[in-house]
N, C-alpha and C positions, 0 to 999 in steps of 0.2 A: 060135580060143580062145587058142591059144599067144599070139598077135599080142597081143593086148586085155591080156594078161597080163602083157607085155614092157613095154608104153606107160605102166601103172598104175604098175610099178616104178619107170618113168624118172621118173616127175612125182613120186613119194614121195621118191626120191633129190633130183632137184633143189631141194622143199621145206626137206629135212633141211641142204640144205648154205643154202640162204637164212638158215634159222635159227641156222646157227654162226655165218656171218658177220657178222650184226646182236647176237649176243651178244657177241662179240669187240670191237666199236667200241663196245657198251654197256659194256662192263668198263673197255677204255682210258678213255673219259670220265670214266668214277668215281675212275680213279685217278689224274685230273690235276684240283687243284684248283686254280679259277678267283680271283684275287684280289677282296677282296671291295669293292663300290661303294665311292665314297667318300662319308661320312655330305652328305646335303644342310642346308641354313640353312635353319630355316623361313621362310617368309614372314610378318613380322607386317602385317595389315593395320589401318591406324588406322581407328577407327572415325570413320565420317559425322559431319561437323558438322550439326549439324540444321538445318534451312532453316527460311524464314522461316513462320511455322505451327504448325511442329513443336513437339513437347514434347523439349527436352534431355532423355536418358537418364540417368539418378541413378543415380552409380557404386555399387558393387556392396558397397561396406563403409560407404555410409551410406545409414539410411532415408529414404525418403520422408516428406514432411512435411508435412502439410495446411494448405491456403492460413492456417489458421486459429492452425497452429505460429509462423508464417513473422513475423521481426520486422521492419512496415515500420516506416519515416521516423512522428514525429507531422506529419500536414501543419499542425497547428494552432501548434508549437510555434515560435517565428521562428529565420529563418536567422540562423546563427553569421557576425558579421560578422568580414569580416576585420581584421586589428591594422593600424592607423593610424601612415602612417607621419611622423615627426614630420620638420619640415619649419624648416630653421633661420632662425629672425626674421633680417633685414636688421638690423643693427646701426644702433642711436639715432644722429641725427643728433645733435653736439655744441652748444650755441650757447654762440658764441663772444661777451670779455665785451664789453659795450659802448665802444664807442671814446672817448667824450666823457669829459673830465676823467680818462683811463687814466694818462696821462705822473703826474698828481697822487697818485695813488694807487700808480703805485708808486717817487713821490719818496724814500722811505724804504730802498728798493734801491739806488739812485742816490747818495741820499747816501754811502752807505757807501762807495763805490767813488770818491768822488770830496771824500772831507774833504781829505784832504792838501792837494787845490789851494786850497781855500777857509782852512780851517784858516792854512795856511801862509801865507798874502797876508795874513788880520787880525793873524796876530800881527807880522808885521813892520811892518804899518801903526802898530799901537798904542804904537811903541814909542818912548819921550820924545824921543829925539833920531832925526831920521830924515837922516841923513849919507848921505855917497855910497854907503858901503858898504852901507847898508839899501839904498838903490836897485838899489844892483848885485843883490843877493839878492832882491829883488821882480825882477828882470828873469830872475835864473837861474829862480825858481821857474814862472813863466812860461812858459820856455822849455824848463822840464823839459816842461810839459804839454802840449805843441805847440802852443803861441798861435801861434806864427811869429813872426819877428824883426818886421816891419813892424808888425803889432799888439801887437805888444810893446811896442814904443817909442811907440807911441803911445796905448797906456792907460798906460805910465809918465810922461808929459809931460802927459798928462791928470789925471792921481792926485797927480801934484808941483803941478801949480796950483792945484787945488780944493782938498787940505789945508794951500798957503800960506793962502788966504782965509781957509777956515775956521776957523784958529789952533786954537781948544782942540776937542780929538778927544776923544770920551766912544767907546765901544766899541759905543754903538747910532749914534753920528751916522758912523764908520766902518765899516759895516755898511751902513748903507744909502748910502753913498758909492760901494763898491764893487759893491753891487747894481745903480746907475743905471749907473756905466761899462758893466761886462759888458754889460748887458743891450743896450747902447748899441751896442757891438762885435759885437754876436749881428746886430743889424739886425733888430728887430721891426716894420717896414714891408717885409718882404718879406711876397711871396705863399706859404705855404707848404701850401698846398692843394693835394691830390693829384687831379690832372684827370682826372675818370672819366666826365664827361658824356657824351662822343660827339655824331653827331650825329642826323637827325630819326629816320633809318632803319637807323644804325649806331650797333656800342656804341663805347662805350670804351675806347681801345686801348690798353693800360700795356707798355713794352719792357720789362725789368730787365735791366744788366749788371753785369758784373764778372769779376775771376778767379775762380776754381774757389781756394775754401780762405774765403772772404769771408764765407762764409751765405748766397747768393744765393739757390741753390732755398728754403730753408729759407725765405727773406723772401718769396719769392713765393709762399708756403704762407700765410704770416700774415699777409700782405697781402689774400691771398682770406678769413681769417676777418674781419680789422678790415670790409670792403667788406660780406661777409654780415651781420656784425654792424649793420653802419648800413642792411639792408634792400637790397643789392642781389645781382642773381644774375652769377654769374660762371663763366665759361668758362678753363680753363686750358690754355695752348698749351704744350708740354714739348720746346722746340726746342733743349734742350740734348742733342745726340743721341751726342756725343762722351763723355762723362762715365759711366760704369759706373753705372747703379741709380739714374742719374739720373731719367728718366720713372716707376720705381715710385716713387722718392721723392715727388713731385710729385704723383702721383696719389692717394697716401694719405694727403696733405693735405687733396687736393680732398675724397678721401670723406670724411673727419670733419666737410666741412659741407654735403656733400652738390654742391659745384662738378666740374663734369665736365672731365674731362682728353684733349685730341687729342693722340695722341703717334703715333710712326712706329718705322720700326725702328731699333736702336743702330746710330749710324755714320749714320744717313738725310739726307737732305737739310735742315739747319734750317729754309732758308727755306721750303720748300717748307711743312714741317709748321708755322710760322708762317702761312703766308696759309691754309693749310687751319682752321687756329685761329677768325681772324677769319672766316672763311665760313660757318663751323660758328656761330661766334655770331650771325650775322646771320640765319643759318636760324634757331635759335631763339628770338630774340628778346633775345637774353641783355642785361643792364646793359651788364658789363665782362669784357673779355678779357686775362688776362696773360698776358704771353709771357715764359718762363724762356730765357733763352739761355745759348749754350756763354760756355765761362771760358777754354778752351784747347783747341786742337785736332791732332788726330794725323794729321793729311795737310799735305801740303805747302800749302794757303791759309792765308795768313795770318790770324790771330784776327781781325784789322780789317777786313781784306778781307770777313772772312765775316759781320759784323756791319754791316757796308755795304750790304751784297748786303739780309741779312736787312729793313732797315729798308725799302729802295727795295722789297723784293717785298710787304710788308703794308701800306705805302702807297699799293698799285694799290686796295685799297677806300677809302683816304681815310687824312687825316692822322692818324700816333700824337699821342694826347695828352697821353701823357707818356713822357721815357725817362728811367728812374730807375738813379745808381750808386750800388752798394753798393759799401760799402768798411769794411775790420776798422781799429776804431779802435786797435786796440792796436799797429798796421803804423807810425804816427806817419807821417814824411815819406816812406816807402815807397806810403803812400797814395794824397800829394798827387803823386806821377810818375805811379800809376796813374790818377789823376783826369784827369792830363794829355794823357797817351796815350789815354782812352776820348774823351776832351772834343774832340779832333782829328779823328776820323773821325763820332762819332752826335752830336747836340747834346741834351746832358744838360742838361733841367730840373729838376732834383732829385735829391738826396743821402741818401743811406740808410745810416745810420753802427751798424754792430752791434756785439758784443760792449765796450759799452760798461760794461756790468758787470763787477769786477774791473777796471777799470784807473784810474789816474789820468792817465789824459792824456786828460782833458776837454776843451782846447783845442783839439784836433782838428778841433773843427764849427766856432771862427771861422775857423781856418786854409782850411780844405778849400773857405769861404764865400768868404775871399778871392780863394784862386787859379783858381775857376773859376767866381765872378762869381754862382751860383745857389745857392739856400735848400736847408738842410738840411732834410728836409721828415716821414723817422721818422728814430726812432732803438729799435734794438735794446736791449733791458737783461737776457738771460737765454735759458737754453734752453728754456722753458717757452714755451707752444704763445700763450700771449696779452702775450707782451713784448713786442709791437713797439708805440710808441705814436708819435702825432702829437708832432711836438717843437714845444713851447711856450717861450720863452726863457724867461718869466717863471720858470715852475714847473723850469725846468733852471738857473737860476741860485743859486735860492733852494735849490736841492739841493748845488749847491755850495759856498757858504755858511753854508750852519745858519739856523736862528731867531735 
């Protein structure tokens, strides 16, 4: 009994001391405080897009709408077309004026620019006693206007014969005295027809030269309206490659009558862009071909050289059929050197005399006839897009002169 008594006490003690020791680490815990989590991010999760089927879900601050709310399209109503967009016309071809009877029509520019010479020979003609000294002053006035010495003297030995004969001089029978010389001196049996025929399969191949300051491009612009004007189509070769704004020059000729322009790059090969010229017209069937060439050039070949070159390479299609100088009539004998020098390397059929308006040195065209044996064939009278006319002696002398 003692024994059972002893054992009871041990297990009662051993409990009591289990329970201090669990309230003791219970106490300590409570009186250490733990830091507290740190707050977590919610997770938002987006909502599902709705698959193919499905009814989208209608956000939460707007109602639902029965199909019967809902505002469609009228299908009846037509589609809103779109704004049209404007689209800019090719600008009007110009037509240029007719060539026939041009020089006559604008004889009255002409004259103005050229009474002095006419003016000044009748009145010295008229005058009762015609002595040496009057001759001398018929030969200066003359030679003011660049007749040349040689033509000079010989419509003065011509004009001293015919008014010995004629003794009594009225102011119309001197008048029409010096109308038949000039005219006589101009050489109206020349050909002064500008050769654009070509031949059965080729067009017509027109050169123009000259120096850079003449009007050259400028002529070869108006030379393409006079040609459209009389009905042909024309191709523009722009082998003056050396010359700044020359090929746009050229070109916005062409476009005013609608002639097409082959040009290359500045500086490029002239002849090249020449023979490309004629090929191009031969592909299209074209009338006539002009070729602008250079005036002066900035590489070491010589201007001649390269207009040498030029001619031999657009003659592998066939013969040019005309090569036309230009030359400023206001240059006088500065001209006829230039005529001389072009005349030695290409062989110029024809003369192209511009800014004939404003000046009085009309004699020009016989001089210029003389020294290089070929007909003045246009002549320039202004900066206007339809001056260049066919020179006719008759109507250029009779300008000179007066009625």
């Amino acid at each position: 009994m003692e024994l059972v008594e002893i054992v009871i006490l041990a297990v009662v003690i051993a409990l009591a001391a289990v329970g201090l020791v669990g309230g003791l680490v219970v106490g300590s815990r409570k009186k250490r405080k733990l830091p507290p989590p740190p707050p977590s991010t919610p997770t938002i999760t987006p909502p599902a897009e709705p698959q193919v089927g499905e009814e989208a879900e209608t956000p939460r601050d707007e109602a639902r709408r029965t199909i019967d709310e809902v505002d469609l399209p009228d299908a009846t109503a037509p589609a809103e077309e779109a704004p049209a967009v404007e689209v800019p016309a090719p600008p009007a071809l110009e037509v240029p004026e007719p060539t026939e009877g041009r020089l006559v029509r604008l004889r009255a520019r002409l004259a103005r620019s050229q009474n002095s010479l006419g003016k000044g020979l009748l009145t010295l003609l008229s005058r009762d006693n015609l002595d040496e000294d009057t001759w001398e002053e018929i030969e200066d006035t003359l030679l003011t206007a660049d007749v040349g010495v040689a033509p000079t003297q010989e419509l003065v030995e011509r004009l001293r014969e015919r008014v010995r004969v004629l003794g009594t001089r009225t102011p119309e029978d001197l008048r029409a005295l010096l109308r038949e010389e000039l005219i006589t001196l101009l050489g109206p049996e020349l050909d002064r027809e500008v050769r654009t025929e070509g031949g059965a399969e080729t067009p017509g191949v027109v050169m123009v030269v000259g120096v850079n300051g003449t009007g050259k491009t400028t002529t070869t612009g108006k030379l393409a309206r006079v040609l459209v004007a009389d009905g042909r189509s024309v191709v523009l070769g722009a082998a003056d490659t050396f010359r700044a704004a020359a090929a746009d020059q050229l070109q916005t000729w062409g476009e005013r009558v609608g002639a097409r322009t082959v040009r290359g790059p500045e500086g490029g090969d002239p002849a090249s862009i020449a023979y490309d010229a004629v090929k191009e017209g031969i592909a299209e069937g074209a009338d006539v071909v002009l070729i602008d060439t250079a005036g002066r050039l900035h590489t070491k070949t010589g201007l001649m050289d390269e207009l040498g070159k030029v001619k031999r390479v657009v003659e592998k299609h066939g013969p040019l059929d005309e090569i036309l100088l230009v030359l400023d009539a206001t240059t006088g004998q500065n001209g006829l050197v230039q005529a001389r020098v072009f005349a030695e390397v290409v062989d110029i059929t024809g003369i192209v005399l511009t800014k004939l308006d404003g000046t009085a040195k009309g004699g020009i065209v016989i001089a210029v006839q003389r020294e290089l044996g070929v007909p003045v064939k246009l002549i320039g009278l202004g900066e206007g897009a339809d001056d260049l006319a066919p020179f006719e002696p008759g109507a250029f002398v009779d300008a000179l002169i007066g009625d």
